[in-house]
C-alpha positions in Angstrom: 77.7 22.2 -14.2 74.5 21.4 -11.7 74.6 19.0 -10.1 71.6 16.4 -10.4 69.1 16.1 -7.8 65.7 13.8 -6.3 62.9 15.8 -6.0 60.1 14.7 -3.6 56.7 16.0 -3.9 53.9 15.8 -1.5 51.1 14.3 -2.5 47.7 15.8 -0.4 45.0 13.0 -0.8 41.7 14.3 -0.3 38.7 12.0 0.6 35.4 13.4 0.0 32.0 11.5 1.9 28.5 11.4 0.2 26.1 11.3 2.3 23.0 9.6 0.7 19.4 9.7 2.6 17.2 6.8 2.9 14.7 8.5 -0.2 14.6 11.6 -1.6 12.0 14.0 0.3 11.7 11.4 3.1 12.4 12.1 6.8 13.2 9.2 9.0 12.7 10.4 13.1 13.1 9.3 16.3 13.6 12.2 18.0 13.2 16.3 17.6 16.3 16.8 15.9 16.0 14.3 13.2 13.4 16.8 11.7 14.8 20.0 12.7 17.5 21.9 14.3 16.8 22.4 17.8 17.0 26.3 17.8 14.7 26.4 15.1 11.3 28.1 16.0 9.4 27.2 14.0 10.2 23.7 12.5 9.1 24.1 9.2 8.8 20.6 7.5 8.0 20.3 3.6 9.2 16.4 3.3 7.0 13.5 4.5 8.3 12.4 8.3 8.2 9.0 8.7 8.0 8.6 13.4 9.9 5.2 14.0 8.0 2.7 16.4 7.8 3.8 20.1 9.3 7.3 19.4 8.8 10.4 21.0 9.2 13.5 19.0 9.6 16.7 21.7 9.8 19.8 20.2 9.3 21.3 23.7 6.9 24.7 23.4 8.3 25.2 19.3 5.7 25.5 17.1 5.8 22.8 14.0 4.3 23.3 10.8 4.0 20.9 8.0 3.7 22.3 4.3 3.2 21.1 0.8 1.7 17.6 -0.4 3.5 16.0 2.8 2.6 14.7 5.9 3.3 13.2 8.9 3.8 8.7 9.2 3.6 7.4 12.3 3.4 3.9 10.8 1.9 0.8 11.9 2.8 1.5 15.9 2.6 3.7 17.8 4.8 6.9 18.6 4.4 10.4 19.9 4.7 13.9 18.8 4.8 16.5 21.8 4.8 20.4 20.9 3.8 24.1 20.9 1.4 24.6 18.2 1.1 22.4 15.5 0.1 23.6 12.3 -0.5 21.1 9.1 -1.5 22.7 5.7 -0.8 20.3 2.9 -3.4 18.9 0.4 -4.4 15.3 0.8 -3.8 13.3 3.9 -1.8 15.2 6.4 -1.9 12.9 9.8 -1.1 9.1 8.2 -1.7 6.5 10.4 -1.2 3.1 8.9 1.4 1.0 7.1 1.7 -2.0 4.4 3.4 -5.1 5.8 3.3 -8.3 4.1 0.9 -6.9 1.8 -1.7 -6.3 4.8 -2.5 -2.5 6.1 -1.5 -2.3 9.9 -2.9 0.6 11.7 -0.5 2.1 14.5 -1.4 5.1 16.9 -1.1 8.4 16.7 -0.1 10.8 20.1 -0.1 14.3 19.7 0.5 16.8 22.2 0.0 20.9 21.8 1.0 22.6 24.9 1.3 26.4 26.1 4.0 27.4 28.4 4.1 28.4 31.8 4.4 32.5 32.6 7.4 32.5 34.6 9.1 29.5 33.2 8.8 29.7 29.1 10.7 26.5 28.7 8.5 24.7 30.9 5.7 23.2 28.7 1.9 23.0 30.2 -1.5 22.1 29.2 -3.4 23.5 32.6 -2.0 25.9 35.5 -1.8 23.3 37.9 1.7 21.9 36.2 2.8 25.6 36.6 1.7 25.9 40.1 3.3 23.0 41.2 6.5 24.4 40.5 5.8 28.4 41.5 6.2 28.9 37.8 3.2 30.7 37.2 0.1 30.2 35.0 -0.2 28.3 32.0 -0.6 31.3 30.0 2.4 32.1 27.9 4.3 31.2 24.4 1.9 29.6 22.1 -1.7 29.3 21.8 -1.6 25.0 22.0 -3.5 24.7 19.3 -3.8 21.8 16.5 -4.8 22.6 12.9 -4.9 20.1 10.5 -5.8 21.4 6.5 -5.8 17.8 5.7 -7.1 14.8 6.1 -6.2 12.0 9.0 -6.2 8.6 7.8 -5.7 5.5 9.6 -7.0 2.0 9.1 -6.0 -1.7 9.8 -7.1 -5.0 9.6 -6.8 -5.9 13.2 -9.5 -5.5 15.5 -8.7 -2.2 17.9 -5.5 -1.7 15.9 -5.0 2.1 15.5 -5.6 5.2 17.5 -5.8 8.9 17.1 -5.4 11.0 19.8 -4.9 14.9 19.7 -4.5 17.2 23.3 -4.3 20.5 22.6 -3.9 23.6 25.4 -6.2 25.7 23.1 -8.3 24.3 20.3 -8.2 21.7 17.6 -9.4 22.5 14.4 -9.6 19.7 11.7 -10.9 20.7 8.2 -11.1 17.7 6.1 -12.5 14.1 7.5 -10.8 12.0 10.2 -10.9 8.4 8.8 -10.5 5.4 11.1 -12.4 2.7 9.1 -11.5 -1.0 9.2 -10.7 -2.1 6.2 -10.6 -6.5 5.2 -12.4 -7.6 8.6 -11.5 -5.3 11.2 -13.1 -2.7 13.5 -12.8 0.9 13.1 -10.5 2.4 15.2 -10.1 4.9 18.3 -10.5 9.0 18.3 -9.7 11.0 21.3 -10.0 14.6 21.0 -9.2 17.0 24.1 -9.2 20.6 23.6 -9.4 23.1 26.8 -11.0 25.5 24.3 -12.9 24.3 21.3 -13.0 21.1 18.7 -14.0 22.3 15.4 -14.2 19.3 12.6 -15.3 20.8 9.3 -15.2 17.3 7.8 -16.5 13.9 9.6 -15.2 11.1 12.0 -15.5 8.1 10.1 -14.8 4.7 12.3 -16.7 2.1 10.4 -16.3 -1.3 11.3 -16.3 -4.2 8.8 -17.8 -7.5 9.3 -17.4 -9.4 11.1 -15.9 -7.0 14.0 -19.2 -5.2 13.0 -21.5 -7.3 14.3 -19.9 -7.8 17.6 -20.2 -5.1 20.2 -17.1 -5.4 22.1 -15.5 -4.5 18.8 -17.0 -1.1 18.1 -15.1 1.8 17.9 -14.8 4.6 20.2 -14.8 8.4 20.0 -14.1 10.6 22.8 -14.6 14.7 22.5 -13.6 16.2 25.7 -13.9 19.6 26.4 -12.3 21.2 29.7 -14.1 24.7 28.6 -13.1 27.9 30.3 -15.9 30.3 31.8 -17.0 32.5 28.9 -15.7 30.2 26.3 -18.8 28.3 24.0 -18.0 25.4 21.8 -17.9 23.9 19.6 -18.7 22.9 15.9 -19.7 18.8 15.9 -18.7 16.9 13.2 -21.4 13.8 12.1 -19.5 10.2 13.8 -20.5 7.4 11.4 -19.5 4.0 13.0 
């Protein structure tokens, strides 16, 4: 006769973790690898990024390109995006400067940075040969072109008086096809544009940075657009774009 017997099972518990983003199709970002991985050349980006306050995005010489009905947020502060080329087709607003708080639009500032890389040194980013030189690495010749193109709009606007800025260096050329919009809106000045290209600055749109009264009516208020071209021998720019302020 068998005998009778205990038997003990093991019993394997298996946890499994969600993890839930913030918002579908949204991208919150501090740094570079919040949006992408960092091996990947290029960053393609097809979700709206939203830059947090003070941040500084480094992509290093990558190129990053931003598809779709997306764009890039930098909010109601300010915060930096440093790169290689930087390449925005989407359709509406692709550069979004500007943020609802307390039911009031804050403009922030927006820092962008499209560099080349030096010819002995392709990790070491550049905008002229002097950074090369300083360093025996070269010329600032090499990787990508350093150029900004932007499909879409750039909108930014605020109701406080100097409250948003849009500034765009690029190693090669900035192209901008659609309008760049820094209006006040309530009673608030337009804001700041600041466009350096070594090569060319070719806006198919127009730089709007209309005041509203009364920041309008006083001078130290009005808005300011800057267009600088450091222009290499041979090289002839550029296509002007009508400022209305």
């Amino acid at each position: 006769m068998p005998k009778s017997g205990i038997f003990v099972g093991a019993v394997l518990a298996v946890t499994v973790f969600f993890v839930v983003p913030e918002a579908f199709g949204l991208i919150v970002a501090t740094t570079a690898d919040d949006v992408c991985f960092a091996t990947a050349d290029p960053c393609n980006i097809t979700d709206e990024v939203r830059i947090q306050p003070g941040s500084v995005l480094d992509f290093g010489v990558r190129t990053v390109r931003v598809t779709g009905a997306d764009k890039l947020k930098f909010g109601s502060t300010s915060a930096t995006l440093r790169c290689g080329d930087l390449d925005i087709d989407v359709s509406g607003t692709g550069i979004k400067i500007k943020e609802s708080i307390a039911g009031e639009v804050v403009g922030g500032g927006a820092f962008i940075v499209a560099r080349r890389a030096c010819s002995r040194d392709l990790t070491l980013p550049c905008l002229t040969d002097a950074t090369c030189a300083a360093v025996s690495a070269g010329s600032c010749t090499a990787g990508p072109q350093g150029q900004v193109t932007v499909s879409g709009k750039v909108a930014g606007d605020g109701v406080f008086p100097g409250s948003f800025d849009v500034v765009i260096i690029a190693g090669m050329d900035i192209t901008v096809s659609s309008d760049i919009d820094v209006s006040g809106t309530g009673e608030a000045d337009g804001g700041t544009v600041d466009l350096q290209a070594n090569r060319d600055i070719n806006i198919s749109g127009d730089i709007l940075c209309k005041a509203v009264p009364p920041w309008a009516e006083i001078s130290s208020w009005m808005p300011v657009v800057t267009l600088l071209f450091r222009e290499a021998p041979g090289v002839t720019c550029c296509s002007y774009p009508r400022v209305q302020a």
